[in-house]
N, C-alpha and C positions, 0 to 999 in steps of 0.2 A: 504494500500500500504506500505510495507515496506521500509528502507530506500534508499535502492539501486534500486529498484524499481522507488521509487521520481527522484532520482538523472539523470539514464538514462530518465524518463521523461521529464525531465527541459534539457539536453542537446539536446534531441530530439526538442523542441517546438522554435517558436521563442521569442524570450524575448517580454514579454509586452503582451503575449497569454496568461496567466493561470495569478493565483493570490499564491501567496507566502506569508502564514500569519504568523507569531508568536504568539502565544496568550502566550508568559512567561510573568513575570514582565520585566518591563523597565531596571532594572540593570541589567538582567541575557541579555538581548537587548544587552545592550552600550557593555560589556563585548565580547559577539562575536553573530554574529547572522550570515544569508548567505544573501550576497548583493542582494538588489532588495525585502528582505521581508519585508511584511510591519508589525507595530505591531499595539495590539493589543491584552491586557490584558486578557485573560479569563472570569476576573472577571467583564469588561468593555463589553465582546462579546453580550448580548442581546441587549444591548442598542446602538450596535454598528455597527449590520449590515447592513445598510442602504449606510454603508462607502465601502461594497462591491459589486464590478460587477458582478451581476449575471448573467450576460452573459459570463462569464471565469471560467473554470476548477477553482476548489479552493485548495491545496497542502496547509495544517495546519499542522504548527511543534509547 
């Protein structure tokens, strides 16, 4: 999905429908991220998805 693509999708849904993840590092995070993502290292992502609803679209930036 490209980015404008995402974007009308998250305007389309209602908030708290899909999951919104970051997988940068935590400073590239604090720095700017889009509200409501959650994060979630990359490098952290195996050991870490148990932290995600599998039952919601997943949108990974």
């Amino acid at each position: 999905m490209e980015p404008d693509e995402a974007k009308a999708y998250m305007n389309q849904q209602k908030e708290g429908s899909y999951t919104l993840l970051d997988v940068r590092q935590p400073g590239e995070y604090e720095t700017a991220h889009i509200a409501g993502a959650k994060l979630i290292p990359l490098s952290e992502l195996p050991d870490r998805t148990g932290e995600l609803d599998q039952g919601k679209p997943l949108i990974t930036y």
